[in-house]
C-alpha positions as CSV (number, residue, x, y, z in Angstrom):
1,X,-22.5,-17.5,-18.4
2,X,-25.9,-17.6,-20.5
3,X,-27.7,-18.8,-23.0
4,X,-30.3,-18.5,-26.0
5,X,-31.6,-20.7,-28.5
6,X,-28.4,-22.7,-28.1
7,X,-25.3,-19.9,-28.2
8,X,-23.6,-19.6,-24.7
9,X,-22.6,-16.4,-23.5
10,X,-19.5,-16.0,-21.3
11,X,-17.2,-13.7,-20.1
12,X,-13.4,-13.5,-22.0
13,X,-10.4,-15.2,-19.7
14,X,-9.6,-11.4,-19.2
15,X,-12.9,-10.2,-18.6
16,X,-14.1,-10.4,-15.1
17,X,-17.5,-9.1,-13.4
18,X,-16.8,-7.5,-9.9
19,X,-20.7,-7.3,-8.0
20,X,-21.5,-4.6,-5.9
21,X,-24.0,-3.7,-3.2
22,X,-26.2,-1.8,-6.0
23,X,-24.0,-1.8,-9.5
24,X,-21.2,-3.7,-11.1
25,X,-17.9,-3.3,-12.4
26,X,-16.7,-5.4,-15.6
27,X,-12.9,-5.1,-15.6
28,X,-11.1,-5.8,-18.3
29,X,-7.6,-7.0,-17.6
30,X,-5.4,-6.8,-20.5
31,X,-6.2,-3.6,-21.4
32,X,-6.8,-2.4,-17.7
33,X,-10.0,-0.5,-18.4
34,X,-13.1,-0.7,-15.8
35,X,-16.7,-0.3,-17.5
36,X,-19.1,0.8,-14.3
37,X,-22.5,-1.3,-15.0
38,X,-25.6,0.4,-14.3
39,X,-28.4,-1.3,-12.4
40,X,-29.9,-2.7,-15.3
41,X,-26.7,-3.8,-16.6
42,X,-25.5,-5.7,-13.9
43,X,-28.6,-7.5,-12.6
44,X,-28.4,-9.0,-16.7
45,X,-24.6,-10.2,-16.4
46,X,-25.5,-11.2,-12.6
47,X,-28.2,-13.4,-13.6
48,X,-26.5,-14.8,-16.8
49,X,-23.2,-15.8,-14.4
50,X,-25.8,-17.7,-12.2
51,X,-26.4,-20.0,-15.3
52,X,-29.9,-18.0,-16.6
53,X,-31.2,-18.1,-20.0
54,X,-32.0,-14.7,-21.8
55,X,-35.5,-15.6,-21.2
56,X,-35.2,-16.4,-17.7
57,X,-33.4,-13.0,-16.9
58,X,-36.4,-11.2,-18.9
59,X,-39.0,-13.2,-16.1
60,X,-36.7,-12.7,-13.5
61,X,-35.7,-9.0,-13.6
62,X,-37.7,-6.5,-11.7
63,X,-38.2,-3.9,-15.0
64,X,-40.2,-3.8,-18.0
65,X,-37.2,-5.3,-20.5
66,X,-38.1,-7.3,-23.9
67,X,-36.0,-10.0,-24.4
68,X,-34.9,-8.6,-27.7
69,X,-32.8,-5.5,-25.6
70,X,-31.2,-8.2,-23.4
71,X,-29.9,-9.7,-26.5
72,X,-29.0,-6.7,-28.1
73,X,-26.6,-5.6,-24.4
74,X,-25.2,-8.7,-25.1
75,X,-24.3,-8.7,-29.1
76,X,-22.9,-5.4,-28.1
77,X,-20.4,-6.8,-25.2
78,X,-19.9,-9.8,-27.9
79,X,-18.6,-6.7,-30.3
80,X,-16.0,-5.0,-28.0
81,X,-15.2,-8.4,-27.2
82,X,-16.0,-8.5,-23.5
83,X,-18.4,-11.1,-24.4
84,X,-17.8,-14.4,-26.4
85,X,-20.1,-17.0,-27.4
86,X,-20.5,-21.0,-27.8
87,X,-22.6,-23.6,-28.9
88,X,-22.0,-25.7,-25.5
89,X,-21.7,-24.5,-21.8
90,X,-18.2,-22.5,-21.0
91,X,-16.7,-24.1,-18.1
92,X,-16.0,-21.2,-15.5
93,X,-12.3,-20.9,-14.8
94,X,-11.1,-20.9,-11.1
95,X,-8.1,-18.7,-10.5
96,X,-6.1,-19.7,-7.2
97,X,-4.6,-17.3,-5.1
98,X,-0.8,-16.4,-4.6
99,X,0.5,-18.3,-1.5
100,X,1.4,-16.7,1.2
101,X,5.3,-15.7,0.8
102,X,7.3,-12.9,2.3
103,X,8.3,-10.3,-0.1
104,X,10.0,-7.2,1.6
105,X,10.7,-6.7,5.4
106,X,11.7,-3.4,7.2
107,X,14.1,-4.4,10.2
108,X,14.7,-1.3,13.2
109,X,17.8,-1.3,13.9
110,X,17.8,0.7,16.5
111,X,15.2,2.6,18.5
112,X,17.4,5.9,19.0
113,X,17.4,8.6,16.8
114,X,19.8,12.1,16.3
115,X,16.7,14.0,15.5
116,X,13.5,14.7,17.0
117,X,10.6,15.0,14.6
118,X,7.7,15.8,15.6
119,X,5.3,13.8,13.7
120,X,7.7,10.2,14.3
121,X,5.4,7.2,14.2
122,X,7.4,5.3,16.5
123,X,8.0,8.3,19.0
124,X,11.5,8.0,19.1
125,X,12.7,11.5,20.9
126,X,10.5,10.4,23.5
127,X,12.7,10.6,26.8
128,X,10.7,8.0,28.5
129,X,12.0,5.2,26.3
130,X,14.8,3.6,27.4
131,X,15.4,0.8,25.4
132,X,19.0,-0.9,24.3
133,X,19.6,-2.0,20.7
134,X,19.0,-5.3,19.0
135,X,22.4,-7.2,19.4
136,X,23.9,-7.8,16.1
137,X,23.5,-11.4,16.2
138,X,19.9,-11.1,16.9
139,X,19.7,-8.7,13.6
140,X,21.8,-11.5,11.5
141,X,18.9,-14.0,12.7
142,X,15.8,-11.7,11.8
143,X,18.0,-11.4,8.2
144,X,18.7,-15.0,7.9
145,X,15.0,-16.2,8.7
146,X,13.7,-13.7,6.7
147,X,16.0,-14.6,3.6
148,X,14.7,-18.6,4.3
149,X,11.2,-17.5,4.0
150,X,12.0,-16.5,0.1
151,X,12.2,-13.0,0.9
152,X,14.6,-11.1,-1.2
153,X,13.9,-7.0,-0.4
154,X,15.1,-5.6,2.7
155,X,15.0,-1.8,4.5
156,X,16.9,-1.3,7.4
157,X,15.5,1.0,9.2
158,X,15.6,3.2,12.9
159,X,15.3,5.3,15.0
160,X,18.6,6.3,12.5
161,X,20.2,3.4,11.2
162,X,23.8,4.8,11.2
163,X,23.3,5.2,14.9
164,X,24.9,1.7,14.8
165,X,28.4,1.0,14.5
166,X,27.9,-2.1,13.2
167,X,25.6,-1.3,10.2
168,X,28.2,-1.9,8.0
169,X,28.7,-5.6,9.3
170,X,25.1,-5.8,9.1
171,X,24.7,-4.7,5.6
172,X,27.5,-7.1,4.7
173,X,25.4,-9.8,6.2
174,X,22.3,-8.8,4.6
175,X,24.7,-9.5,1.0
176,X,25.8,-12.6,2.5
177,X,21.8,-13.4,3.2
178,X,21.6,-12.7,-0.9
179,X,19.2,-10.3,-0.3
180,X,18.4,-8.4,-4.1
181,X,17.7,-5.5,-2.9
182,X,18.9,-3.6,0.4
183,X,18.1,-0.1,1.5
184,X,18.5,2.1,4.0
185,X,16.4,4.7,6.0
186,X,18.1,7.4,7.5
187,X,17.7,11.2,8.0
188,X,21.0,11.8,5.6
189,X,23.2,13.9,9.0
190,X,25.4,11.7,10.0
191,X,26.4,10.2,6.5
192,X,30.4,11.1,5.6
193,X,31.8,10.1,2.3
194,X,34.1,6.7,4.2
195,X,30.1,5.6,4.7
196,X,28.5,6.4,1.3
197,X,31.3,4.7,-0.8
198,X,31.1,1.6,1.0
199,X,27.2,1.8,0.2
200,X,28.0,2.6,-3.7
201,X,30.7,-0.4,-3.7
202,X,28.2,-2.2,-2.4
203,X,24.8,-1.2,-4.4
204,X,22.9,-0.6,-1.1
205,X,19.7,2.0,-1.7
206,X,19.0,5.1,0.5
207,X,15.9,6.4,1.0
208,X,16.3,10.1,3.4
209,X,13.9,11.7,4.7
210,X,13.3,15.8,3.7
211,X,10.2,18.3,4.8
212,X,11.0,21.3,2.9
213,X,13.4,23.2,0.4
214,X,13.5,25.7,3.2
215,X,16.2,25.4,6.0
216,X,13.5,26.7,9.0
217,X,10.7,24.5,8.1
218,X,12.5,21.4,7.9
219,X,14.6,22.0,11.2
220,X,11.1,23.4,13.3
221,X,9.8,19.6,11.9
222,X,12.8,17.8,13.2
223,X,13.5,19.7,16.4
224,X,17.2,20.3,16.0
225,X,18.8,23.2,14.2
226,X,21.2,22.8,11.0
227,X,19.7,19.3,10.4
228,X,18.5,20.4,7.1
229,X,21.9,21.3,5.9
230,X,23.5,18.2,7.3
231,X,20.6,16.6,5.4
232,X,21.1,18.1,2.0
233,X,25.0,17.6,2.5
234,X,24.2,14.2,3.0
235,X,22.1,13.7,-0.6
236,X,24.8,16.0,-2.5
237,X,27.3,13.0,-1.6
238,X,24.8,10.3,-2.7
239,X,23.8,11.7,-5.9
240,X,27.6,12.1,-6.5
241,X,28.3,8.4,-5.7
242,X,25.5,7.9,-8.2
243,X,23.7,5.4,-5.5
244,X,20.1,4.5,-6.1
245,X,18.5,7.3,-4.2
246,X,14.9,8.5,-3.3
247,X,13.6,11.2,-0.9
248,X,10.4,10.4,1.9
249,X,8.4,13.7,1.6
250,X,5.7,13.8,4.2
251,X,2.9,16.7,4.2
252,X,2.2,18.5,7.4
253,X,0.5,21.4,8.7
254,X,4.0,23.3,8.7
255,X,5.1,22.1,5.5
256,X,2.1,21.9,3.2
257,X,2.4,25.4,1.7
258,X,5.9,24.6,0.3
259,X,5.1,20.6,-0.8
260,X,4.8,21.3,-4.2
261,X,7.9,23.5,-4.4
262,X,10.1,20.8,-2.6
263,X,8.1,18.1,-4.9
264,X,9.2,19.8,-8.0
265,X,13.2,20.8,-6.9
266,X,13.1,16.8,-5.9
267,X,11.9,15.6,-9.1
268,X,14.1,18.1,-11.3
269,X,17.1,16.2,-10.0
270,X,15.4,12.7,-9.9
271,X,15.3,12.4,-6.6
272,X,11.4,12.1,-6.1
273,X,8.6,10.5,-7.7
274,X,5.6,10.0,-6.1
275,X,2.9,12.0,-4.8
276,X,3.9,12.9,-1.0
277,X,1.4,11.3,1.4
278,X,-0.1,13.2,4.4
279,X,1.3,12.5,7.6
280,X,0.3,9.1,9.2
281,X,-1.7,9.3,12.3
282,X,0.1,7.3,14.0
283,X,2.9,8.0,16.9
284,X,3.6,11.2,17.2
285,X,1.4,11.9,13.9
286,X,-1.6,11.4,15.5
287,X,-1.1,14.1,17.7
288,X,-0.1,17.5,18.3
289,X,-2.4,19.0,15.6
290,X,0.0,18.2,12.2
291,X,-2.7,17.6,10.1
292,X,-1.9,19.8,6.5
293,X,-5.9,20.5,6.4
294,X,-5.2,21.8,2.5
295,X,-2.9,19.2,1.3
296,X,-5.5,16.4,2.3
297,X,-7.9,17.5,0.1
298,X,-5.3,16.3,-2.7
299,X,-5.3,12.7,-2.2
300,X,-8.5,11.9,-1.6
301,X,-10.2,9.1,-3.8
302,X,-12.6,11.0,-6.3
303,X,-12.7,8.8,-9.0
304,X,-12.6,4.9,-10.0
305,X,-9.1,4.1,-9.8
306,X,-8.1,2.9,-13.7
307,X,-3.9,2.2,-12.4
308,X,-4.0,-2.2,-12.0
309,X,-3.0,-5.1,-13.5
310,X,-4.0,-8.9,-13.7
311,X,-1.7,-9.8,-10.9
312,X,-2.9,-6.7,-8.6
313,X,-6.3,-7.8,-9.2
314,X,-5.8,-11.6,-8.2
315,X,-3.4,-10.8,-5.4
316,X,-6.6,-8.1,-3.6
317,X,-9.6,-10.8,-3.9
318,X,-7.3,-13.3,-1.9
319,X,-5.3,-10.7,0.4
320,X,-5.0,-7.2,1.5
321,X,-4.0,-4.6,-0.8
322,X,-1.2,-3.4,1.0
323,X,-0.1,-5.5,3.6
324,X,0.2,-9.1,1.6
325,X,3.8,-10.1,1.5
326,X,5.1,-7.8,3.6
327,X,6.5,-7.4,7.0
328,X,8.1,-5.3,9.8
329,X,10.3,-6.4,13.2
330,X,10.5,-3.4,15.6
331,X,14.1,-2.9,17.5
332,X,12.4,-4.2,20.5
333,X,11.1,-7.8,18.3
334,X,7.7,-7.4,17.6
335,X,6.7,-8.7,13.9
336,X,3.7,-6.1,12.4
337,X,2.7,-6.1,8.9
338,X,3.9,-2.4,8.3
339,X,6.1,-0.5,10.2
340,X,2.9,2.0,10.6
341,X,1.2,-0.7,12.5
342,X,2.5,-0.3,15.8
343,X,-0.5,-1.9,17.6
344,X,-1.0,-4.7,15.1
345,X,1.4,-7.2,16.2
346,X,1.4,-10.8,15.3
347,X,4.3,-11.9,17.4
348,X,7.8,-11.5,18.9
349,X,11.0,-13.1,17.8
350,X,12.5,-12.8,21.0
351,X,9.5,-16.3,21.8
352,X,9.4,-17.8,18.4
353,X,10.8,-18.0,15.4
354,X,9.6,-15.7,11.5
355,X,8.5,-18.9,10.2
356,X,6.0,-19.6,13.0
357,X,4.7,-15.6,12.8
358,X,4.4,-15.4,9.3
359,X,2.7,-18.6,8.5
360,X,0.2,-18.2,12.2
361,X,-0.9,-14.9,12.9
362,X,0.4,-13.0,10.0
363,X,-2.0,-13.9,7.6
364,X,-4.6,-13.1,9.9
365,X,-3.7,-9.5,8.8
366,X,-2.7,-10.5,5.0
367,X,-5.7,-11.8,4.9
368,X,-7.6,-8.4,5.4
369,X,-9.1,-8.2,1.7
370,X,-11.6,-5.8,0.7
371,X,-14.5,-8.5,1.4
372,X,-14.1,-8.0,5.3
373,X,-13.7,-4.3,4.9
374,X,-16.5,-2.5,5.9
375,X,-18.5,-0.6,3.2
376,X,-15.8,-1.8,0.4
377,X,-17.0,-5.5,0.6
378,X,-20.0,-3.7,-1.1
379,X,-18.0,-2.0,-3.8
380,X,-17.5,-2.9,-7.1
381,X,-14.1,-1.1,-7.2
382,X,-13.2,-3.0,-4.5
383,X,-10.6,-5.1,-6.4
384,X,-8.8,-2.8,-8.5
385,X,-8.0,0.1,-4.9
386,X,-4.9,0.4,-2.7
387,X,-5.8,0.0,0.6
388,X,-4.0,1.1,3.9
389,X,-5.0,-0.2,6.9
390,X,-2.9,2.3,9.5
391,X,-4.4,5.2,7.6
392,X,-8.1,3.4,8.6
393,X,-7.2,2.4,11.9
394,X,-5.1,5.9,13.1
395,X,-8.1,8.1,12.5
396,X,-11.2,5.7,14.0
397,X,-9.2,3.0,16.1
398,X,-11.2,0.2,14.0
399,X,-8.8,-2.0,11.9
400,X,-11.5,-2.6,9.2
401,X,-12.8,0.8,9.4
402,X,-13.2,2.3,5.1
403,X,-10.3,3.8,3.6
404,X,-10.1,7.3,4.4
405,X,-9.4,8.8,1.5
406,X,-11.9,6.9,-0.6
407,X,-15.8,9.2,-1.0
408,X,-17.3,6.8,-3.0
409,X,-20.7,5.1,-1.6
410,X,-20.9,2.0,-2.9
411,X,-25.1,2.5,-2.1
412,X,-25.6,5.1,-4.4
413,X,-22.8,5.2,-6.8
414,X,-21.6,8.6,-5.6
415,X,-18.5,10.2,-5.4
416,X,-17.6,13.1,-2.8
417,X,-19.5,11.5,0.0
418,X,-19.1,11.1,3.4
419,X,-15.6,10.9,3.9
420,X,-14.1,10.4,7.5
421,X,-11.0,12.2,6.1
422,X,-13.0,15.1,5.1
423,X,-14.5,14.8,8.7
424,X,-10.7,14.6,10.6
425,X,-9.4,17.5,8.4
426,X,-12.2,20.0,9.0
């Protein structure tokens, strides 16, 4: 990285320096800690990875520093061993990318649905659609070609998937396809007990969707009354079958006074994890005024983000953060990289095969790292953030728009700044 009188300085194999706009990050991946650089800081480690000499950076640096303080930083990086030295040049390590593989895919079903929630991102209550299923053998291709392309996790999803009289033929197949993990998406109504043992006697995951702990918010969300009994009914008989279960909470205008009360009842009986996300704006959720303008304030990015690995940090200088790996085929054929990306479609199944879609246009939208985003190709977080794209896109109709939720400024170094989810909430 550097040098003086003969030692050779050089970043650990874990140790790598992320440049910024104005500062640095230094990110240490084995213990997964991020030290921010200050100007001074990273203009020193900038110049040394550009093959400078202590004295060189002292000429070269636009501030009054002695050489002696440049080699004090550096004993001091050599001490929490971020640093390590050498009496011959380090040869810099070149880290390839992870192909391109397909990892999970979420497969509609069907476009119809028993419900008709308000916020759906695929606007399935809407009485203008008239659209006949998939056939079944057209599902057993998508599953097959999938499965050939390596990919091993599968979500089959609606409209509502037990719509179908077929699904269990078509979980079967998904078995048959050796898939390692299946799930399914449903709203939980129309499950009866014939249906949920075949899905325990056949370790198939359900994921159901739920908007409050209170019978009238949940049904005003999905538009039909009793739903939210049917609902609950429905995850008293998983839980009881003991299958792998998890709830989709989503925060809305009507909802967002009771998240935190349905959050906690979820979680006291395992059912739910994860911090629930704001509705999407897409579909139906980009209209109609469903924004929860409280809630949103709770996941916005404040703060570096300190949750990564080695792998996640590798995987987002090569692809996108969320999209990599991952793809979606609509009941009506269209292959997008997330089932939130309605307008983002790289092809149709119904012209040409996965293979084609996932190895042409597909990684056109993989291939949406932080380095093409705009203002996070000047951040020095960039590498270590979780990204989504339909969040971006939903609220200003440009694809590499900056996240949303994120206030940093990569400029100044700032936090709380502007913040177009600040600016869509109030």
């Amino acid at each position: 990285m550097g040098v003086s009188k003969g030692v050779f300085y050089t970043l650990t194999p874990k140790e790598v320096l992320c440049r910024g706009v104005k500062y640095s990050s230094l990110v240490d991946l084995k213990k997964h800690k991020v030290y921010h650089l200050n100007e001074t800081a990273s203009e020193i480690l900038n110049l040394l990875e550009r093959g400078r000499g202590i004295g060189e950076v002292a000429r070269e640096m636009k501030r009054d520093l002695e050489e002696e303080e440049i080699q004090e930083f550096l004993e001091e990086l050599v001490n929490r061993r971020l640093l390590k030295t050498s009496t011959r040049p380090i040869r810099k390590r070149s880290h390839r990318p992870r192909p391109p593989k397909l990892d999970f895919i979420w497969c509609e079903v069907t476009a119809r649905c028993n419900l008709k929630c308000v916020h759906c991102y695929a606007k399935t209550h809407n009485s203008e659609i008239k659209q006949e299923d998939p056939s079944t053998q057209f599902l057993k291709r998508v599953m097959e070609e999938a499965a050939q392309e390596g990919c091993r996790r599968i979500q089959l999803t609606g409209g509502e998937a037990f719509l179908r009289k077929d699904i269990m033929e078509l979980v079967d197949y998904a078995k048959e396809c050796k898939f390692d993990e299946i799930e399914i998406f449903t709203n939980g109504t129309l499950l009866r007990e014939p249906m949920v043992r075949f899905l325990s006697e056949r370790s198939v995951s359900v994921a159901v969707s739920l908007y409050s702990y209170l019978e009238g918010t949940h049904d005003s969300i999905t538009g039909v009354p009793g739903s939210h009994s049917k609902t609950l009914k429905g995850l008293k008989m998983l839980l009881d079958y003991g299958i792998k279960t998890r709830c989709s909470l989503i925060a809305m205008r009507q909802n967002e006074e009771e998240i935190e009360r349905t959050s906690d009842i979820l979680s006291a009986i395992g059912l739910n994890a994860r911090t629930p996300d704001p509705v999407r704006p897409v579909g139906g959720g980009k209209e109609g005024g469903y924004w929860p303008k409280k809630y949103s304030r709770r996941v916005l990015i404040e703060e570096p983000p300190c949750e990564f690995d080695e792998e996640m940090y590798r995987t987002n200088k090569a692809w996108n953060d969320c999209w990599f790996g991952k793809a979606a085929v609509t009941s009506s054929g269209d292959v997008i990289p997330c089932v939130f990306a309605r307008e983002q479609v790289a092809g149709n199944l119904l012209k040409e095969p996965l293979k084609d879609i996932i190895h042409g246009r597909m990684l056109e939208y993989w291939g949406l790292n932080a380095d093409k985003i705009e203002v996070c190709q000047g951040c020095e977080f960039r590498y270590i953030c979780h990204d989504c794209r339909p969040w971006s896109y939903g609220l200003t109709g440009n694809l590499l728009a900056k996240n949303p939720k994120c206030t940093y400024i990569p400029e100044t170094g700032k936090w709380g700044g502007d913040c177009k989810l600040l600016q869509y909430v109030c």
